[in-house]
C-alpha positions in Angstrom: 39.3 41.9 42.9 39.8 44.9 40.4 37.4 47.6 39.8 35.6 48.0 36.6 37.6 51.9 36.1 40.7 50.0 36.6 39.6 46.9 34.0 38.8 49.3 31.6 42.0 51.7 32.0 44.0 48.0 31.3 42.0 47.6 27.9 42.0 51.1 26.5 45.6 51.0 26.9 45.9 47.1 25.6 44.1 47.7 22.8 46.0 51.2 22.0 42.8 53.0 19.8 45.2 56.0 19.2 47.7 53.5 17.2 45.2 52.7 15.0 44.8 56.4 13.2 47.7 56.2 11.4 46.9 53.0 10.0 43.6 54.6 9.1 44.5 57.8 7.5 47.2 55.4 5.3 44.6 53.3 4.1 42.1 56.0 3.0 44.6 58.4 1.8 42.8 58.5 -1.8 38.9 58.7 -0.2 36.8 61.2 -0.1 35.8 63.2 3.1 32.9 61.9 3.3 33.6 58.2 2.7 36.2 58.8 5.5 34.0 59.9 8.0 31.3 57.4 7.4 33.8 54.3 7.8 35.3 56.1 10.8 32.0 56.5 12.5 30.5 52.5 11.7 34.1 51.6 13.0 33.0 53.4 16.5 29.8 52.1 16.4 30.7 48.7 16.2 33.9 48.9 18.6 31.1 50.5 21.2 28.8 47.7 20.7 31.0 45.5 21.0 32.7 46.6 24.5 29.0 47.5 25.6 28.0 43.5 25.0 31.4 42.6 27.1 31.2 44.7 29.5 26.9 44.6 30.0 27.3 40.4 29.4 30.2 39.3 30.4 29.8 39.4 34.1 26.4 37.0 33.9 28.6 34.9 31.6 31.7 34.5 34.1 29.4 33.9 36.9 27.3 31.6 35.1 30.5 29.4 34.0 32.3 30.1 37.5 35.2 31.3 35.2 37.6 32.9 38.1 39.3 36.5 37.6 42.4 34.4 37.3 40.9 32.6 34.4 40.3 35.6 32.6 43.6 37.2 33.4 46.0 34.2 31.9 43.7 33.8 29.0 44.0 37.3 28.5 47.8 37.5 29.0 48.4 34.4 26.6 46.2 36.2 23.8 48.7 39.1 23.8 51.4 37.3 24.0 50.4 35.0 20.9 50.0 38.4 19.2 53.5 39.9 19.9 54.9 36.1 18.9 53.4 36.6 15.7 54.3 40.5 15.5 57.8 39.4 15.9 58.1 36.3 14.2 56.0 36.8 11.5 54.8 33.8 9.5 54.7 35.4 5.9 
């Protein structure tokens, strides 16, 4: 079984946060400072919460189900590969 660090290492890296700043500074190219700031610090808040409620929940919730690591690991796998599907073979 893997190690919490370990899970968490995997989706840091999955979920690539430092790929998204470039995205961000081209979409609010024309904002203010301030704006900029505000949306970048809700967008942290809610990505926190949102791991926080995973990671505080979603052990009670596997065990509860019996959902195996396995489970989780080829759901996980077939949701990122879905993605790269559709970043290569876009459908518009």
């Amino acid at each position: 079984m893997e190690t919490e660090e370990f899970i968490f290492t995997i989706f840091f890296l999955t979920l690539g946060p430092i790929k998204i700043i470039p995205a961000f500074a081209n979409l609010t190219q024309a904002m203010e400072l301030k704006f900029k700031r505000e949306l970048a610090i809700k967008g942290i808040a809610i990505a926190t919460a949102i791991c926080l409620y995973v990671f505080l929940l979603g052990r009670n919730l596997v065990d509860k189900y019996h959902i195996s690591l396995e489970a989780i690991e080829i759901a996980g796998g077939l949701v990122l590969l879905i993605s790269a599907l559709n970043g290569i073979f876009p459908t518009s």
